[in-house]
PyMOL Python script that loads the backbone (N, CA, C, O; Angstrom):
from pymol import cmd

cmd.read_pdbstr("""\
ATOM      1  N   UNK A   1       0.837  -1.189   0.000  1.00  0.00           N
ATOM      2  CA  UNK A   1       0.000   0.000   0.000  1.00  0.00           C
ATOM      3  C   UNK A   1       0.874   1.242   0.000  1.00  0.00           C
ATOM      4  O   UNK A   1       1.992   1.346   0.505  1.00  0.00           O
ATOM      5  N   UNK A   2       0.204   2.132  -0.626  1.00  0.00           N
ATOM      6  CA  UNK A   2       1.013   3.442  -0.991  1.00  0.00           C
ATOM      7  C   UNK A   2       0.203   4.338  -0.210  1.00  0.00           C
ATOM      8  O   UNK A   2      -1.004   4.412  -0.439  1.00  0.00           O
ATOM      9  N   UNK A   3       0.791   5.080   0.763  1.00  0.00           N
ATOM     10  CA  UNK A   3       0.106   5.998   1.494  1.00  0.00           C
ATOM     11  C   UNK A   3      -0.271   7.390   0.953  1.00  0.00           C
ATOM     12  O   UNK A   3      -1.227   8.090   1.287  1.00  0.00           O
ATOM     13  N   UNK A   4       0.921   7.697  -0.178  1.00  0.00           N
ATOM     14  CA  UNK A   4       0.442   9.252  -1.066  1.00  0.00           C
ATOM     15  C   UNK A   4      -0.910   8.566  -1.943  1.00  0.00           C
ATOM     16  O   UNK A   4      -1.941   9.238  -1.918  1.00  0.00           O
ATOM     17  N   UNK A   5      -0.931   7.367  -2.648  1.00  0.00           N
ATOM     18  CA  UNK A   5      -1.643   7.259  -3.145  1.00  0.00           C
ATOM     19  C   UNK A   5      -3.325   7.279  -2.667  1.00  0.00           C
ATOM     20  O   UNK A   5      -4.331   7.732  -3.212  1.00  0.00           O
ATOM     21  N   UNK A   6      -3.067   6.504  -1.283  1.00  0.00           N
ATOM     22  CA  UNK A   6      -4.602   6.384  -0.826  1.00  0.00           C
ATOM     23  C   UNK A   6      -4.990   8.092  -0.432  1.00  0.00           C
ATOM     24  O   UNK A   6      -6.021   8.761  -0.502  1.00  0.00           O
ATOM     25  N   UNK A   7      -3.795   8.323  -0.059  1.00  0.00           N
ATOM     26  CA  UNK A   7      -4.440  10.360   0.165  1.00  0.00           C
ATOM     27  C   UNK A   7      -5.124  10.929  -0.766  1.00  0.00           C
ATOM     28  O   UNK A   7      -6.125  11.636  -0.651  1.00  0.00           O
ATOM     29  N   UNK A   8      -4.327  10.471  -2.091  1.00  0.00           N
ATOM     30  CA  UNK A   8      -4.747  11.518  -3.134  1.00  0.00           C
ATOM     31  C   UNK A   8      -6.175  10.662  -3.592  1.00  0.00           C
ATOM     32  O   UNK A   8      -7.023  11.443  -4.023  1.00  0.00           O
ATOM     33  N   UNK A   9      -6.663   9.077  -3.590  1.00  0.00           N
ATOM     34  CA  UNK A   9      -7.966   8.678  -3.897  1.00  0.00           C
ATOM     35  C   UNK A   9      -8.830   9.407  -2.766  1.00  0.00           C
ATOM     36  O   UNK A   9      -9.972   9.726  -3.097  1.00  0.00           O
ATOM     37  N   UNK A  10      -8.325   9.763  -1.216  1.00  0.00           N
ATOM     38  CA  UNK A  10      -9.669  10.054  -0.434  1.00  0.00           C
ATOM     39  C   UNK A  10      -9.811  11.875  -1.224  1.00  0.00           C
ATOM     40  O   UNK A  10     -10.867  12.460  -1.462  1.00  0.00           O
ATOM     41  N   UNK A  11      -8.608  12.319  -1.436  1.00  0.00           N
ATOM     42  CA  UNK A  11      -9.096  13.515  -1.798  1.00  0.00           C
ATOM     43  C   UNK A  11     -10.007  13.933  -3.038  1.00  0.00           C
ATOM     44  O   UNK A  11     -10.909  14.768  -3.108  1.00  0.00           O
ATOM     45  N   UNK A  12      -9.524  13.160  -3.893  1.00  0.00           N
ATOM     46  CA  UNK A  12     -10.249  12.839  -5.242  1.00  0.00           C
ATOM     47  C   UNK A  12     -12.003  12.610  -4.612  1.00  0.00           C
ATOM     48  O   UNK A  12     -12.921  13.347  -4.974  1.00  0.00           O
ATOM     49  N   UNK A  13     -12.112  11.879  -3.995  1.00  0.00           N
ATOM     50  CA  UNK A  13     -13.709  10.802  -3.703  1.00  0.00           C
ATOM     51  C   UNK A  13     -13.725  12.100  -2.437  1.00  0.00           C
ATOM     52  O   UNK A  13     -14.894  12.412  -2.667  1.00  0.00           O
ATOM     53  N   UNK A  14     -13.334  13.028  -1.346  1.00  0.00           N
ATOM     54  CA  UNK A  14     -14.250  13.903  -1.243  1.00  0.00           C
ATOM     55  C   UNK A  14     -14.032  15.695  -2.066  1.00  0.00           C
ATOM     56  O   UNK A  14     -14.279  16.657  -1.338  1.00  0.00           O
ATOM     57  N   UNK A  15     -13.615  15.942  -3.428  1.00  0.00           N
ATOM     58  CA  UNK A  15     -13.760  16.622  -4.270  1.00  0.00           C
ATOM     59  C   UNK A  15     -15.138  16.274  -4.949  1.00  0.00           C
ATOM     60  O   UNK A  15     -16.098  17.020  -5.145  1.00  0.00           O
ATOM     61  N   UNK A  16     -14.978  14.936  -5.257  1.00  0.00           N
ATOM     62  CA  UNK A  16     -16.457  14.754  -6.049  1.00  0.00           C
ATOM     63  C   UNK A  16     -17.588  14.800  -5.327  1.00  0.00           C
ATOM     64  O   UNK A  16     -18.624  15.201  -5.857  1.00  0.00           O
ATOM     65  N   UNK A  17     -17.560  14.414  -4.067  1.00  0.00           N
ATOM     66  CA  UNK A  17     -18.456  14.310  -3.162  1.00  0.00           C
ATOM     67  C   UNK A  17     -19.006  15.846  -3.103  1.00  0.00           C
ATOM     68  O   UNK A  17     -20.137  16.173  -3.463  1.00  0.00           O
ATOM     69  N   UNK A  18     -18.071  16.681  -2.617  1.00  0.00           N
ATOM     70  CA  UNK A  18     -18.313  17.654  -2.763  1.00  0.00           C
ATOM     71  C   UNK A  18     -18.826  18.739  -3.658  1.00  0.00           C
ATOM     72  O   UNK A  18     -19.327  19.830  -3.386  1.00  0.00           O
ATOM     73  N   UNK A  19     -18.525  18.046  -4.997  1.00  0.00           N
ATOM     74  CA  UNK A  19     -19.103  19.246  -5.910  1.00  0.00           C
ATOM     75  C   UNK A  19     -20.235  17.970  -6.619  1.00  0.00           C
ATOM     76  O   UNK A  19     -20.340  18.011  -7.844  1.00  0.00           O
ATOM     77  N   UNK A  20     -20.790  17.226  -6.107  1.00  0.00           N
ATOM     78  CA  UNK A  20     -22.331  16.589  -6.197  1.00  0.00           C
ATOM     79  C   UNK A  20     -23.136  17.012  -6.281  1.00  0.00           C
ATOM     80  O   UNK A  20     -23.807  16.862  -7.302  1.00  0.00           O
ATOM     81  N   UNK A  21     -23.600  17.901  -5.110  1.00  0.00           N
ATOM     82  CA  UNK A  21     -24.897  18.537  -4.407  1.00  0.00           C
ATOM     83  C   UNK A  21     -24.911  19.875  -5.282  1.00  0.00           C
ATOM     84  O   UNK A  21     -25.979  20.201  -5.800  1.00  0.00           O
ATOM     85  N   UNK A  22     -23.546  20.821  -5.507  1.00  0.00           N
ATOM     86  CA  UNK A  22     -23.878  21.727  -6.165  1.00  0.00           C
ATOM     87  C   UNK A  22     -24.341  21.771  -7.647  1.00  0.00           C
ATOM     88  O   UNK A  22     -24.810  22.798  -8.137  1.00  0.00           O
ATOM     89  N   UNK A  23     -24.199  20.670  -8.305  1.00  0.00           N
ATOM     90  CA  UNK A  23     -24.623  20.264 -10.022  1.00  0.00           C
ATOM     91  C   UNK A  23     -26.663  20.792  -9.933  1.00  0.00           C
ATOM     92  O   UNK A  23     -27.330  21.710 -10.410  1.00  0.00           O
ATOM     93  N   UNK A  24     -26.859  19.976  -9.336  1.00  0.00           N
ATOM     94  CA  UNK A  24     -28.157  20.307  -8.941  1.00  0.00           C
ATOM     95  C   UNK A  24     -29.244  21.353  -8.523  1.00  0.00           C
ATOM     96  O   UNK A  24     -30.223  21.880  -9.052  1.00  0.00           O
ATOM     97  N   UNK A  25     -28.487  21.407  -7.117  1.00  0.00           N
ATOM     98  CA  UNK A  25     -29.059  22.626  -6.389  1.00  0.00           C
ATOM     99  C   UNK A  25     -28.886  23.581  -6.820  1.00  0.00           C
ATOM    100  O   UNK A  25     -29.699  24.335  -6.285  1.00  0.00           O
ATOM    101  N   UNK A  26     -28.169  24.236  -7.667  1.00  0.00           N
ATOM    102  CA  UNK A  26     -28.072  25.861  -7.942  1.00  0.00           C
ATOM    103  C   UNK A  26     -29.330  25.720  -8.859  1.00  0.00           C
ATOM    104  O   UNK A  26     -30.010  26.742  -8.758  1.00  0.00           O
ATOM    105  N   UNK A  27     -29.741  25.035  -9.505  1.00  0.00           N
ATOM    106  CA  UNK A  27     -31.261  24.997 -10.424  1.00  0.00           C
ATOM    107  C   UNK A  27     -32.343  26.040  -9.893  1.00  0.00           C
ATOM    108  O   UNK A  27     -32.876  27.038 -10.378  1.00  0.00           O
ATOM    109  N   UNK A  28     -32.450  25.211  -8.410  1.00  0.00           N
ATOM    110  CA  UNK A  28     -33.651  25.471  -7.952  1.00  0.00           C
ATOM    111  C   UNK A  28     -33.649  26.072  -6.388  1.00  0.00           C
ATOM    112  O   UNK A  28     -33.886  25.455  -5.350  1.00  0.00           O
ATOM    113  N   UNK A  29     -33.271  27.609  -6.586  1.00  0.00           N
ATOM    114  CA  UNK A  29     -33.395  28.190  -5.715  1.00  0.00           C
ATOM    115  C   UNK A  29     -34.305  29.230  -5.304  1.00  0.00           C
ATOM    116  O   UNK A  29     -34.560  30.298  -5.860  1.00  0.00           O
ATOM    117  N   UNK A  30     -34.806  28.677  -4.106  1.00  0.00           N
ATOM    118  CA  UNK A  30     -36.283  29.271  -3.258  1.00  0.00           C
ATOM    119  C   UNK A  30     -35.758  30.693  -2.788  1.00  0.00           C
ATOM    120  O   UNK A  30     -34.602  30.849  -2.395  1.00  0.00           O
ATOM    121  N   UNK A  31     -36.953  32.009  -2.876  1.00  0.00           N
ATOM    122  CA  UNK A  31     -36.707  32.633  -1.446  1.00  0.00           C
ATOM    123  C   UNK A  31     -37.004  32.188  -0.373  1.00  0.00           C
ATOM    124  O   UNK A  31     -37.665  31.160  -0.225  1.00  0.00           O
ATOM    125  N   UNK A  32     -36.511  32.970   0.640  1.00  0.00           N
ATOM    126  CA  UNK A  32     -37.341  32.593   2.085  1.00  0.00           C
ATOM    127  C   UNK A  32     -39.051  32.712   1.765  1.00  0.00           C
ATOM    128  O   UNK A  32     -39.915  31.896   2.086  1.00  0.00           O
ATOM    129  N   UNK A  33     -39.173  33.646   1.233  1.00  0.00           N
ATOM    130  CA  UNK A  33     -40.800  34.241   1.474  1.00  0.00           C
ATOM    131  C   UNK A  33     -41.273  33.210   0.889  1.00  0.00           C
ATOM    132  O   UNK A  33     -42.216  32.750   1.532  1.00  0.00           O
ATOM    133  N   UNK A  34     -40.973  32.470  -0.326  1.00  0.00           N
ATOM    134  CA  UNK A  34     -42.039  31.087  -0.875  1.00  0.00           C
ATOM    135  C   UNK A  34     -41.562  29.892  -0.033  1.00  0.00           C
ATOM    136  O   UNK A  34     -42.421  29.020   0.101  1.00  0.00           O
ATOM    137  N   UNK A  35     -40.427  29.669   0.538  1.00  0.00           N
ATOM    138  CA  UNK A  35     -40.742  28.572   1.317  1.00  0.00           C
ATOM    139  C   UNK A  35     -41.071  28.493   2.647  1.00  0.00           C
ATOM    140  O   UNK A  35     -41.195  27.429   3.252  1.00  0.00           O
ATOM    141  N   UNK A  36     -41.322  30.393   3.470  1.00  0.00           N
ATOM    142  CA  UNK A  36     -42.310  30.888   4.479  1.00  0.00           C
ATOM    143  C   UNK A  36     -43.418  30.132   3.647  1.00  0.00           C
ATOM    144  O   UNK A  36     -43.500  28.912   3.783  1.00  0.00           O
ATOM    145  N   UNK A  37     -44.272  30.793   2.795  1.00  0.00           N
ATOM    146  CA  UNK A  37     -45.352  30.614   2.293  1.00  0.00           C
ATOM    147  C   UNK A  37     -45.586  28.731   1.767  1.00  0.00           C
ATOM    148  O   UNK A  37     -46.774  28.411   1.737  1.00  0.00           O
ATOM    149  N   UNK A  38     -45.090  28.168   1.580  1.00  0.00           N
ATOM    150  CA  UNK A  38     -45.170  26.750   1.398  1.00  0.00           C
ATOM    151  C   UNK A  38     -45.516  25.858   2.769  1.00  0.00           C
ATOM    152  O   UNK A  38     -46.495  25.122   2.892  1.00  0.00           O
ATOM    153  N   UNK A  39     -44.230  26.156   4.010  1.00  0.00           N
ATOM    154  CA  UNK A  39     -44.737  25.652   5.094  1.00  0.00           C
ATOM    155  C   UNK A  39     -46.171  26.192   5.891  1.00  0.00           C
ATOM    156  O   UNK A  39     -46.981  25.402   6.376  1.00  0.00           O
ATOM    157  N   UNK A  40     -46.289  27.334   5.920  1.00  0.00           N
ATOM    158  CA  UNK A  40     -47.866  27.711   6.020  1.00  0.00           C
ATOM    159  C   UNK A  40     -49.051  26.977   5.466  1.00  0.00           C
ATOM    160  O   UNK A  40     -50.082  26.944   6.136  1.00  0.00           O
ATOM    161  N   UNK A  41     -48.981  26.302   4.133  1.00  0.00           N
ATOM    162  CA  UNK A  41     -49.671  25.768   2.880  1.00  0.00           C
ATOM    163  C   UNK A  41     -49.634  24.873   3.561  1.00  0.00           C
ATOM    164  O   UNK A  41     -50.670  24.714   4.206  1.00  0.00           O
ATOM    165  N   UNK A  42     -48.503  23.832   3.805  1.00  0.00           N
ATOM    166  CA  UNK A  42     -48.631  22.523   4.122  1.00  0.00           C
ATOM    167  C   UNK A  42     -48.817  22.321   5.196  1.00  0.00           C
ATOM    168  O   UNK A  42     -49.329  21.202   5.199  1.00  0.00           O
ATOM    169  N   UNK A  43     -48.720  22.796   6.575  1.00  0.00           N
ATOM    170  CA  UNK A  43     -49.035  22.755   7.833  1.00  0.00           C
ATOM    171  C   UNK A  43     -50.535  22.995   8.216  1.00  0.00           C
ATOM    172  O   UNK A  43     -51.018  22.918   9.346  1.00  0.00           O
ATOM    173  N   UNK A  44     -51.311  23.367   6.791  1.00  0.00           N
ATOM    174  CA  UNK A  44     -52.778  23.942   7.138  1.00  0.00           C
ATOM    175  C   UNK A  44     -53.700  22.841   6.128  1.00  0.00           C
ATOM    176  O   UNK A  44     -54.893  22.812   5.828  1.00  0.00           O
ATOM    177  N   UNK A  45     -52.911  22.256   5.889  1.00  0.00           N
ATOM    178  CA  UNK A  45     -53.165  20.954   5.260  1.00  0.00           C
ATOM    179  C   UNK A  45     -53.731  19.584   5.956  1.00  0.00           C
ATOM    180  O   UNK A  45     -54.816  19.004   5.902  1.00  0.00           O
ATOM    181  N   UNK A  46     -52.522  19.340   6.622  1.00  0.00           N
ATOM    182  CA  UNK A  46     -52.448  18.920   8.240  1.00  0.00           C
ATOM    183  C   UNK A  46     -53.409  19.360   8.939  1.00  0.00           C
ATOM    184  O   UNK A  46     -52.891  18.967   9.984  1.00  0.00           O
ATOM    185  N   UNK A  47     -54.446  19.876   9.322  1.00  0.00           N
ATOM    186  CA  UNK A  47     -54.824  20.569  10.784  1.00  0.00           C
ATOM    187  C   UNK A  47     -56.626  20.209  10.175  1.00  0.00           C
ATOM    188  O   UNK A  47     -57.083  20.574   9.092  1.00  0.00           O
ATOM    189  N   UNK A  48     -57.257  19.528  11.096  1.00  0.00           N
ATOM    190  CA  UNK A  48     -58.719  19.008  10.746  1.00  0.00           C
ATOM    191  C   UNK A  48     -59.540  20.321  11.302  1.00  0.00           C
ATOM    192  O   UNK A  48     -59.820  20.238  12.498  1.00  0.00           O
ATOM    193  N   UNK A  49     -59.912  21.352  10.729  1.00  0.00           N
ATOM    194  CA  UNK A  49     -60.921  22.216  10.790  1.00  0.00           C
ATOM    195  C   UNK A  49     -62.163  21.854  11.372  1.00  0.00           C
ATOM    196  O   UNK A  49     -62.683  20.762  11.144  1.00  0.00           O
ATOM    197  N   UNK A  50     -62.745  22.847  12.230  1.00  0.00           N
ATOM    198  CA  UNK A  50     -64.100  22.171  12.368  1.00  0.00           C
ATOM    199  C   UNK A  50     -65.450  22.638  11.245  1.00  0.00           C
ATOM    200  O   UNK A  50     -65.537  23.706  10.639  1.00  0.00           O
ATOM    201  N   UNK A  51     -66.138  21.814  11.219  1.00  0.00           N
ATOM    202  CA  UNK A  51     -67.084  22.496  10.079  1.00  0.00           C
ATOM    203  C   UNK A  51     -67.577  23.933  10.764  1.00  0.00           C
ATOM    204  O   UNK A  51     -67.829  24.753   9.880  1.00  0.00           O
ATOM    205  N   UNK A  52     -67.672  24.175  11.393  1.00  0.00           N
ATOM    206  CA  UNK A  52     -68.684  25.335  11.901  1.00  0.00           C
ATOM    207  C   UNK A  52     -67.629  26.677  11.486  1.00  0.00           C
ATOM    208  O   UNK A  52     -67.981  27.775  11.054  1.00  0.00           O
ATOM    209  N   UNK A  53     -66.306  26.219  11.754  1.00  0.00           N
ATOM    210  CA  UNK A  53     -65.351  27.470  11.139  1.00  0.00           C
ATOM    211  C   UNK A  53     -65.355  27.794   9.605  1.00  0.00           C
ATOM    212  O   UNK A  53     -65.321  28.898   9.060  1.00  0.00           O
ATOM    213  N   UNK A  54     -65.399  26.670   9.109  1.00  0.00           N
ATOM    214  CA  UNK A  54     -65.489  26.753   7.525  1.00  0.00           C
ATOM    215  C   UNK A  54     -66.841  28.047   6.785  1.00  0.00           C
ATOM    216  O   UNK A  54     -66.813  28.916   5.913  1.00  0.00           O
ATOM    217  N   UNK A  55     -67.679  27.609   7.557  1.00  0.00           N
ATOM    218  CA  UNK A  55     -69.094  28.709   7.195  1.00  0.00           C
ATOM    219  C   UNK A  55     -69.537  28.106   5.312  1.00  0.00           C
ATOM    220  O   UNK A  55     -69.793  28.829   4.349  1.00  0.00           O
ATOM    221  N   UNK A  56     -69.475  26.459   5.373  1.00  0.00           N
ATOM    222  CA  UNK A  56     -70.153  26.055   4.528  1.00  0.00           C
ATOM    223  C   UNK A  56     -69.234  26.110   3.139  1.00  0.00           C
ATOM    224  O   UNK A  56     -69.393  25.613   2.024  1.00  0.00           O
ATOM    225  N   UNK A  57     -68.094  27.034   3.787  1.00  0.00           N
ATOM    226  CA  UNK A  57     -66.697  27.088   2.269  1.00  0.00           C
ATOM    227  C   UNK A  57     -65.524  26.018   2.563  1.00  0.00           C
ATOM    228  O   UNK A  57     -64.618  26.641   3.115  1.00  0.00           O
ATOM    229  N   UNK A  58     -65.325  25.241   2.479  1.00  0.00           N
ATOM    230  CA  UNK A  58     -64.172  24.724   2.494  1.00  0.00           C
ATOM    231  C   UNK A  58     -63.225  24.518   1.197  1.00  0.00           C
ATOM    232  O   UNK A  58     -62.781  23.385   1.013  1.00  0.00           O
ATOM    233  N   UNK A  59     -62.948  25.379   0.439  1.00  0.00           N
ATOM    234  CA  UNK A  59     -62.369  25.436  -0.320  1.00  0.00           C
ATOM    235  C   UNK A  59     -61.264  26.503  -0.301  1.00  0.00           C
ATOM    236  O   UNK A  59     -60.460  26.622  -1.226  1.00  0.00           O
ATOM    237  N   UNK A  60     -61.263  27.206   0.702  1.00  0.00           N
ATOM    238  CA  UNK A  60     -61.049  28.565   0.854  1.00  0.00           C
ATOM    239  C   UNK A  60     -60.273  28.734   2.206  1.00  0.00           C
ATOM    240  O   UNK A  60     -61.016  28.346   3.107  1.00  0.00           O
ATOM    241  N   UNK A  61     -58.976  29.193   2.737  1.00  0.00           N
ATOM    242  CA  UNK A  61     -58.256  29.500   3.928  1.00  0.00           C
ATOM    243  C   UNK A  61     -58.015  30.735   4.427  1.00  0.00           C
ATOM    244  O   UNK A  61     -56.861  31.148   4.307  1.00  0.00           O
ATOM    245  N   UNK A  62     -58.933  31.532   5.035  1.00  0.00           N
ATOM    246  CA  UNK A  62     -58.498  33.328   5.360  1.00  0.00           C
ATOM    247  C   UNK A  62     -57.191  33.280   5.922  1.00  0.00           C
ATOM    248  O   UNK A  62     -57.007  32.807   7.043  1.00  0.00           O
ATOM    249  N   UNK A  63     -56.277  33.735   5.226  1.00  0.00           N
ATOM    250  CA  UNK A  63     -54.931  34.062   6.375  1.00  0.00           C
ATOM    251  C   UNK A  63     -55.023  35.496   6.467  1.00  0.00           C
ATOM    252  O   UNK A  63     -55.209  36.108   5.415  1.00  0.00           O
ATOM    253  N   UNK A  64     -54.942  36.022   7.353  1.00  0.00           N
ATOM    254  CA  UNK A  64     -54.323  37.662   8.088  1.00  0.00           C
ATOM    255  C   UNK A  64     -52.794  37.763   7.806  1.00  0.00           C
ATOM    256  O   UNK A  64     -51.912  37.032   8.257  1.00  0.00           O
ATOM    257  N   UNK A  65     -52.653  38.972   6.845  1.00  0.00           N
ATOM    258  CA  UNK A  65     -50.714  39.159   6.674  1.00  0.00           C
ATOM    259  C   UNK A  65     -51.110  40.821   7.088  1.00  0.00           C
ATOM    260  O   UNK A  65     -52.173  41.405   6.874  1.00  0.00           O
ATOM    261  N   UNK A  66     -50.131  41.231   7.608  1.00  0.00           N
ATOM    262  CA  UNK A  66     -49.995  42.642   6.960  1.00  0.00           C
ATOM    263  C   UNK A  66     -49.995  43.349   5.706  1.00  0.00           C
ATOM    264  O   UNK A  66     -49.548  42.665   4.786  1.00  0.00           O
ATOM    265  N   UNK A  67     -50.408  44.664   5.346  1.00  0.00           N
ATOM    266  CA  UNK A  67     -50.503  45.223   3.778  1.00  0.00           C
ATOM    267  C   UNK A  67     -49.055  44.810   3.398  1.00  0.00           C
ATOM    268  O   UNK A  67     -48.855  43.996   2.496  1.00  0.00           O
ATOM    269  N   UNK A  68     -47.841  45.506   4.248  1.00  0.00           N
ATOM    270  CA  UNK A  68     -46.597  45.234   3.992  1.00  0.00           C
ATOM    271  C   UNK A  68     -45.726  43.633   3.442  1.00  0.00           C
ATOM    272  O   UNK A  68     -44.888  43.489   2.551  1.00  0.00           O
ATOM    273  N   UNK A  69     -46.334  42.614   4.378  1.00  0.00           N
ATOM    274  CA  UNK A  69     -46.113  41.782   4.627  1.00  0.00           C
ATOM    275  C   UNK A  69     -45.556  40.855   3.054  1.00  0.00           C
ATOM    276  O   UNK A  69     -46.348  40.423   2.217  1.00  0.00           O
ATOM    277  N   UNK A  70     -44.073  40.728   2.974  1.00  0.00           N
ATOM    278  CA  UNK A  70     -43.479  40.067   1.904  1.00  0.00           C
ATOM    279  C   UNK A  70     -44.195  38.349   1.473  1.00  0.00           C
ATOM    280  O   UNK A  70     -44.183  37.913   0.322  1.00  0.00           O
ATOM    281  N   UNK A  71     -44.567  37.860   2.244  1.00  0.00           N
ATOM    282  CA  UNK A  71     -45.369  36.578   2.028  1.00  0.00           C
ATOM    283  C   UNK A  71     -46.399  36.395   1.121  1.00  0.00           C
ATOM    284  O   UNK A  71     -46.492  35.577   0.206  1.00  0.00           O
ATOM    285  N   UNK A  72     -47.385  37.519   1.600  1.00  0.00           N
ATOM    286  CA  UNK A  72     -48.282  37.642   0.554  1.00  0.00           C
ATOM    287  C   UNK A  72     -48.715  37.043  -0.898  1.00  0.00           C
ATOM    288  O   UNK A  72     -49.597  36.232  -1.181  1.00  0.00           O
ATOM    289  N   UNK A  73     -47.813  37.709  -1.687  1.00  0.00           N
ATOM    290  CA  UNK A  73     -47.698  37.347  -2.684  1.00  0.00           C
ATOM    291  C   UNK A  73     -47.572  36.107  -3.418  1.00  0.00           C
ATOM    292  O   UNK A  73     -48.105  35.636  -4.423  1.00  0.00           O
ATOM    293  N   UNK A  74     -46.207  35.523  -2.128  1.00  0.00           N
ATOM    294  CA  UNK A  74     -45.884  33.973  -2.297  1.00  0.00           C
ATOM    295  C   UNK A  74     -47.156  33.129  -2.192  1.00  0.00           C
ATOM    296  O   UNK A  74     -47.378  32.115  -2.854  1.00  0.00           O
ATOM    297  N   UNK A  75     -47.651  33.464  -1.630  1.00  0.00           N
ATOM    298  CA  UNK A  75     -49.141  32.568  -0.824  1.00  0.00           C
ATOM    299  C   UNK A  75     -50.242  32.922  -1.747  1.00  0.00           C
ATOM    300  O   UNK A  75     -51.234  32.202  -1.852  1.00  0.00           O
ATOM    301  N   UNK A  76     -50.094  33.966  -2.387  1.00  0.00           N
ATOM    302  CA  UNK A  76     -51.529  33.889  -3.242  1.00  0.00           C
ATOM    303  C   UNK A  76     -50.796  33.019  -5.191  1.00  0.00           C
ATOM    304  O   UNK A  76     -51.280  32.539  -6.216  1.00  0.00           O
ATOM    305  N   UNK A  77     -49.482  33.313  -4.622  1.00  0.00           N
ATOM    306  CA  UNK A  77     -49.262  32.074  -6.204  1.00  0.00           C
ATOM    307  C   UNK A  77     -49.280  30.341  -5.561  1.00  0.00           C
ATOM    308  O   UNK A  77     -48.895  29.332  -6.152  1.00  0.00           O
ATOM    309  N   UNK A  78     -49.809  30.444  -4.303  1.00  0.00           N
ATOM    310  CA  UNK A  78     -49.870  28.484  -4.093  1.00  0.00           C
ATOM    311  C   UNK A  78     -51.840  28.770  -5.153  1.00  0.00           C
ATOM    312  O   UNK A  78     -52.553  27.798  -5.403  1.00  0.00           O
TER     313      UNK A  78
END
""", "prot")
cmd.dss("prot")
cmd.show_as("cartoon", "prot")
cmd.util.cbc("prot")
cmd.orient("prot")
């Protein structure tokens, strides 16, 4: 066994390792505010309403944001 050699295979195998994740991920990058607005979406998904809150709509989720409020937007493109 060659000890420069096995150095330079672990360095090799974590170079590639390392530039793996970035091939991909730079594709598909979120703001905060749509993946604020996504976990909101899916957490209200989750949660069994009672009928009497619904008022006969269940198709429909009132959220309260501020006028300001950067989310907004994200949440009305789900």
């Amino acid at each position: 066994m060659n000890p420069g050699r096995n150095s330079a295979r672990a360095a090799i195998a974590l170079l590639l390792l390392a530039a793996a994740p970035l091939s991909g991920a730079a594709d598909q990058v979120a703001s905060e505010h749509a993946v604020k607005a996504a976990i909101i979406y899916k957490i209200a998904k989750f949660v069994t309403w009672p009928t009497e809150a619904s008022e006969g709509n269940q198709d429909t989720l009132p959220i309260c944001l501020p006028a300001a409020d950067p989310i907004g937007p994200a949440l009305e493109s789900l």
